[in-house]
N, C-alpha and C positions, 0 to 999 in steps of 0.2 A: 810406844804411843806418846809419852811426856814430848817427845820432839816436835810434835802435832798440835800441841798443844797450845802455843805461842799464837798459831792460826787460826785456831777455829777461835780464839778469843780475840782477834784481830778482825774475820771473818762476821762473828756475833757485834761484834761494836760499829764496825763501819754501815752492814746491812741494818742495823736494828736503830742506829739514826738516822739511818736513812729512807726505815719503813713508812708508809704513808699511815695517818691517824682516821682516814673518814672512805667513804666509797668512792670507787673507782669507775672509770670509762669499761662499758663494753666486758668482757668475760671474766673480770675482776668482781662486778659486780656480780654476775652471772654466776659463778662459782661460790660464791658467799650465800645467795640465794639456796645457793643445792645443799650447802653442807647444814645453812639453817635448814632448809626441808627436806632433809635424810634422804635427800633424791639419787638413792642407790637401789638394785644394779641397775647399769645401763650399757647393750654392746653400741652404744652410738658412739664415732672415734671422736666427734670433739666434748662428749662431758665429761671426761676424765673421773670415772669412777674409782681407782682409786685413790685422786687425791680427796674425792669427798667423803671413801670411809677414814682417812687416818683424819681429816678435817673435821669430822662430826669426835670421831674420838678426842682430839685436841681441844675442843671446846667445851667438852664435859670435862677433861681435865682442869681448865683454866676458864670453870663457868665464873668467877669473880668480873672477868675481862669485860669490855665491850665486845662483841661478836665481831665486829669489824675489824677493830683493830687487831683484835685478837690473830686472826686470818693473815693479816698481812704480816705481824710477828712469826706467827707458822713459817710462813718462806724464809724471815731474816735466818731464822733458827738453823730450817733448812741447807739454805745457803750456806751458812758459818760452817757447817757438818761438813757441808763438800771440799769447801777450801781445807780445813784438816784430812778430809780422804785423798783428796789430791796429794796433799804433800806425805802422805805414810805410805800412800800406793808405789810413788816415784822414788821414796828412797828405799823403801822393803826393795826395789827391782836395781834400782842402782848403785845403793850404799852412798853416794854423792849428795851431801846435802847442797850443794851450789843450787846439783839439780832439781832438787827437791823443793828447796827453798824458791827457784825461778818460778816455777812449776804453779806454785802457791800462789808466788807473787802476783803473776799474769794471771789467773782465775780469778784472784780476789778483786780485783777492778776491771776484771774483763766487761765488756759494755753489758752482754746478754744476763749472765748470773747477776750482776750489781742490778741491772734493772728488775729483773724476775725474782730477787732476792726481796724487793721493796714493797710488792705488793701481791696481792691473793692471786696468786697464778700457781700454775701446775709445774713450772720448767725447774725449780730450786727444787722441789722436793722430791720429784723425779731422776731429778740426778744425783740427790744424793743418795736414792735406794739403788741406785745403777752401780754408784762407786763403792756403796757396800755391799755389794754382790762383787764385787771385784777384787775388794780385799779381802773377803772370807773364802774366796776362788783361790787364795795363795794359801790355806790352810789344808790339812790334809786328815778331815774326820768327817765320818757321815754326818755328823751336825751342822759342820761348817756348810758341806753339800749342800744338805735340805735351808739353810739360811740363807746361803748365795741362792739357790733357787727363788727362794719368799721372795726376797729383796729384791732379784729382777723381775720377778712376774709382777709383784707392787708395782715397781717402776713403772711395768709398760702398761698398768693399770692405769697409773698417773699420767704420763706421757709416753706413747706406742713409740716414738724415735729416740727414747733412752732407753733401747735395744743398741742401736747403734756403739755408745760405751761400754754394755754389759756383754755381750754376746759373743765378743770373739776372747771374752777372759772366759767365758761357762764352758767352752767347747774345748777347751786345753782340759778339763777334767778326764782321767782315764780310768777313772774308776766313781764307783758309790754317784753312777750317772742316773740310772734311778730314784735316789733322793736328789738332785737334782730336780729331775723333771717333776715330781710331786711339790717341792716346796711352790715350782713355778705356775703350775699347775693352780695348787691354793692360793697365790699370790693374785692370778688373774682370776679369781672369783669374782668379786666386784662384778668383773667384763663376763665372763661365760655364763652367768646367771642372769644375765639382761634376755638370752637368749629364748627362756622357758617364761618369763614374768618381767614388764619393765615397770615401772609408775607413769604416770603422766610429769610429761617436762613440766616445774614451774612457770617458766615463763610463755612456752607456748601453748603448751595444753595436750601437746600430742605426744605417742608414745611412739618414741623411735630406738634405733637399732636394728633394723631390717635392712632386707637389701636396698630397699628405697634407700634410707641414712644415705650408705655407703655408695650409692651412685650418686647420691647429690651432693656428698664432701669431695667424692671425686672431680664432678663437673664443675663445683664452685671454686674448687681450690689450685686444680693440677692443670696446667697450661705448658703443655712442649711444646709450644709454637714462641714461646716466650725464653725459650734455651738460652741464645745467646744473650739477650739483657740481662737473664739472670744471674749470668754466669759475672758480669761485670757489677751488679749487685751483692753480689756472693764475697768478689775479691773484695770491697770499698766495706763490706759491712766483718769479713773479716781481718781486714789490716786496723780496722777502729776498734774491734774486739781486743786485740794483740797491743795495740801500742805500738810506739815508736824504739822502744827498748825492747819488747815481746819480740819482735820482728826479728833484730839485728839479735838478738839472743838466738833464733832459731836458724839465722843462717852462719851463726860465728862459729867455727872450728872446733869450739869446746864442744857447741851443742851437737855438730855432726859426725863426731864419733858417740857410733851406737850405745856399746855397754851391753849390757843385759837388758833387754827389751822385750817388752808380751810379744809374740808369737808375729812380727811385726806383716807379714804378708794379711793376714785376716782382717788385723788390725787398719790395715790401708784398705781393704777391697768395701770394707765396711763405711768407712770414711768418704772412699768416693762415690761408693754407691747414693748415698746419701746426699751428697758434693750435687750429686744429679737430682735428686730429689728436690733439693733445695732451689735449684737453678729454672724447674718448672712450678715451684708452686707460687702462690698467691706473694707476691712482694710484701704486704701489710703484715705477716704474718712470721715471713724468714727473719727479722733481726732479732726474737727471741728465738726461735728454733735452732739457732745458728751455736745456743751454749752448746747443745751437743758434739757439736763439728767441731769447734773450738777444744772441749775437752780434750775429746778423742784425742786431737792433735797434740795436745799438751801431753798427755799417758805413753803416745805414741813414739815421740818427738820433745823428750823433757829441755827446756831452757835452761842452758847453764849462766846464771846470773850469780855475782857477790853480793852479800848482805848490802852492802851500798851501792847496788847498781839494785836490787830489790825495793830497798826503800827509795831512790830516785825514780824507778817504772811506776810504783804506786803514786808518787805525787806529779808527775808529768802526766798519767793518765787524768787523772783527776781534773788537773787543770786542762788536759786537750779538751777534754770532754767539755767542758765548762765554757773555753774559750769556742768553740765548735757552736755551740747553741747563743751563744750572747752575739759573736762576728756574723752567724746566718740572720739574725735578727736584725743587724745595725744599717745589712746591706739589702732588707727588702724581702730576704729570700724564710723568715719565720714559717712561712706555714708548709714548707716542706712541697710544694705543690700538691698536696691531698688539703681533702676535707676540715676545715675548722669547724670545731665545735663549740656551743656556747660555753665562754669560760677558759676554754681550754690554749696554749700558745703553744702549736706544734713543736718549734725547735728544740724551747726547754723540755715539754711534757713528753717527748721522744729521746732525745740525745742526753739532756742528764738526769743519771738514775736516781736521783735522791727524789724521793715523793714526799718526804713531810713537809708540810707545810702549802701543798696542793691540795685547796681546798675546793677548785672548782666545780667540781660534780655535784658535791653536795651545795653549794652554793645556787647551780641551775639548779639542782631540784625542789629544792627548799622556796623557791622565787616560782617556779612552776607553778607547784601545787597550792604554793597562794593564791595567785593566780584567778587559779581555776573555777568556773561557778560552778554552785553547788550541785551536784549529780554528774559534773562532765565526763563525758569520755574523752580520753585523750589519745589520738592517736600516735605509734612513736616507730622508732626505728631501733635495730637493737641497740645500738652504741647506748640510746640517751636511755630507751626504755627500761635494760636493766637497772640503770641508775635509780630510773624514777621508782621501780616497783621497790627496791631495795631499800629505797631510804622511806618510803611509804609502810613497809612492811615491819622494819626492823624500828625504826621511831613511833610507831602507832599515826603515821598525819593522813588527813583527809581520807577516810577510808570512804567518804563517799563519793571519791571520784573514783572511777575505773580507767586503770591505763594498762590500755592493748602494746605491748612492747614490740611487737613484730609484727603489726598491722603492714607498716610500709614494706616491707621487704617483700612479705607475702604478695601486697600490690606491685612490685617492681619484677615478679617473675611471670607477672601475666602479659599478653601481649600489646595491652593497653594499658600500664599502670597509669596516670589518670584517669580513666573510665573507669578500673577498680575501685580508686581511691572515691571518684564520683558514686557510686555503687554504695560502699560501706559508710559512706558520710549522710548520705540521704536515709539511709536505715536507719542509722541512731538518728538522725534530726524527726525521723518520723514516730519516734517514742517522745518527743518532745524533751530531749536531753541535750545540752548545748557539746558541743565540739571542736576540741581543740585539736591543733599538731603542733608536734612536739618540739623543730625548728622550721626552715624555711628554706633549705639546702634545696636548691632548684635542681640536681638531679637526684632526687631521692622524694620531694615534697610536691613539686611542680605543680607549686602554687598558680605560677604565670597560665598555665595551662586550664586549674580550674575555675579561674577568673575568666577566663576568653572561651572555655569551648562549652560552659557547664553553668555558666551563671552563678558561680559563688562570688562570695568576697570575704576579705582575709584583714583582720584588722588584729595590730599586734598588742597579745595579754601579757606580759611583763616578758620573759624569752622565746614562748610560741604566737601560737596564731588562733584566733577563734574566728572557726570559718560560720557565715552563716549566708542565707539568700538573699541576693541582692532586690 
């Protein structure tokens, strides 16, 4: 393992400067929220139960910390962990440290781990219980068994598509397959304990994990009528994964003789299955899912790179990455054609992974909640609203305002979101509480709408809106 070692301390330095210090956009904060309110078990597949039992356990570990920060260090850690299982997996199978060392090299700045390493996400810590199910897969003692089991069934506790890495290393076991399934088994406790008792969500209030959940992440997320854009999605988001030396590493000579290779048919059916997976779901969501597919392919498929052709992929990525979000910026194209949020400047807040020193979030919310007159309700959308509950929560501010986090969204699946939103604004105005929204995003707020069909009017409180009767 000393071999390994170089990396996970390369791994912990690059991620852990590059951790963000304050809250985050959308499920960053959301996740922080769960792990402060012990919000386990849950079988709903997007709250990642188990990253919020090892996250509630890290925090009692390192109760000195700020909780935030704290969260977002859990992933650097995470991450550093992987980039060393990467590289001990690849040379344990191929004695080759070129490969070993490529192998590393390309994960350590791959776009998805470097960014999912930086902040309170589920994707870092997820794969690195995959990759330790996969090293202890190459062991041969019932313990090792029932460990690679823990660690996968963890994983998909953490993230359900870090099966994809774990799973076709479990299945090469030919014996002590029963401990096996029992460690996996206990691992997905978190998730199968959601099914007899859940909590109420934080942020929504409701208790999911039912077949509702799971029909409505399906219909929100999986689009096969979107195959083919995907699929050019998929290639663009993994050539920027890879690099420009990643690349030519995996199609250079060296790297296409096989060697010793996990079981490589499984290994591939697994990958493309996934390949497809990836190709119908939600695009907002594929450029961190994509660590997975990326790994794989790394495990799969080790790059044979020289110590100096390693260290020139790390600082060429660095800089593509870098030059990639400053050039979209210069020519117009920053906000990525999605959504802007307040504060936020898509190209860099997407394309480079380093978050310290992104203070925006808490900057909106902090300007919010000032804001806000006293009693308001504020109505929000998830991206801002976990922000807002988060830093309302975790800082003690303005507790006397109440912010509905998923008011809008709930309004945007009815068949009249404006008439909803008209609905829920007239209610709280009728307790004589003022009312805010939380930005002004004309498909999500549709402001223009309650101005002309509904009689309000919208006058702006320092980043939202306080709507009141005209």
């Amino acid at each position: 393992m000393r071999r390994s070692w170089p990396w996970l301390g390369a791994g912990l330095l690059l991620y852990g400067v590059s951790a963000a210090t304050g809250p985050m956009w959308g499920d960053c904060s959301k996740l922080t929220l769960y792990a402060l309110r012990s919000y386990v078990p849950s079988a709903n597949p997007g709250d990642h139960a188990g990253w919020t039992v090892v996250a509630w356990v890290w925090l009692r570990l390192l109760f000195w910390l700020d909780p935030v920060r704290s969260l977002h260090l859990l992933s650097a850690v995470a991450g550093g962990v992987a980039v060393a299982l990467v590289h001990r997996l690849v040379w344990e199978i191929t004695g080759e440290e070129r490969r070993a060392g490529g192998a590393a090299a390309v994960a350590l700045v791959a776009h998805p781990l470097w960014w999912g390493s930086a902040v309170a996400e589920s994707y870092a810590l997820a794969l690195a219980l995959a990759l330790a199910s996969c090293l202890l897969s190459q062991r041969d003692s019932r313990a090792a068994a029932f460990g690679a089991g823990l660690a996968a069934g963890l994983g998909a506790a953490a993230h359900v598509f870090s099966l994809v890495v774990s799973l076709p290393w479990l299945v090469r076991w030919r014996r002590c397959r029963w401990f096996v399934l029992g460690g996996a088994v206990l691992g997905l406790a978190p998730v199968w304990l959601g099914v007899f008792d859940t909590p109420a969500d934080p942020l929504t209030g409701f208790r999911a994990g039912g077949p509702e959940s799971w029909g409505w992440h399906l219909a929100a997320f999986v689009h096969p009528a979107a195959l083919a854009r995907g699929l050019g999605l998929l290639a663009g988001l993994a050539a920027l994964a890879l690099g420009p030396f990643g690349v030519w590493a995996l199609v250079h000579p060296a790297t296409r003789r096989r060697g010793r290779l996990p079981g490589p048919p499984l290994g591939a059916l697994a990958l493309a299955l996934y390949a497809l997976v990836l190709c119908t779901y939600a695009p907002y969501r594929v450029p961190l899912m994509a660590v997975f597919l990326v790994t794989g392919l790394l495990l799969l498929r080790p790059p044979s790179l020289t110590p100096l052709g390693q260290l020139l992929h790390v600082a060429t990525q660095a800089v593509l990455l870098a030059t990639l979000a400053w050039g979209l910026s210069a020519v117009g194209l920053g906000d990525l054609g999605v959504r802007q949020l307040p504060e936020r400047h898509n190209a860099w807040h997407f394309l480079w992974p380093v978050k310290r020193g992104e203070t925006g979030p808490e900057r909106y919310a902090h300007s919010l909640l000032a804001a806000a007159p006293p009693g308001a309700v504020v109505l929000s959308d998830f991206n801002l609203g976990a922000v807002l509950c988060l830093v309302q929560q975790s800082e003690g501010l303005r507790e006397d305002v109440e912010v509905v986090p998923t008011a809008v969204d709930d309004a945007l699946v009815r068949s009249d979101p404006a008439a909803a939103l008209d609905r829920r604004i007239a209610a709280i105005e009728a307790t004589e509480r003022a009312v805010v929204l939380a930005d002004d995003w004309s498909p999500y707020y549709r402001l223009g709408e309650l101005e002309q069909r509904f009689g309000w009017v919208a006058r702006q409180l320092g980043p939202g809106w306080l709507v009141t009767r005209r």
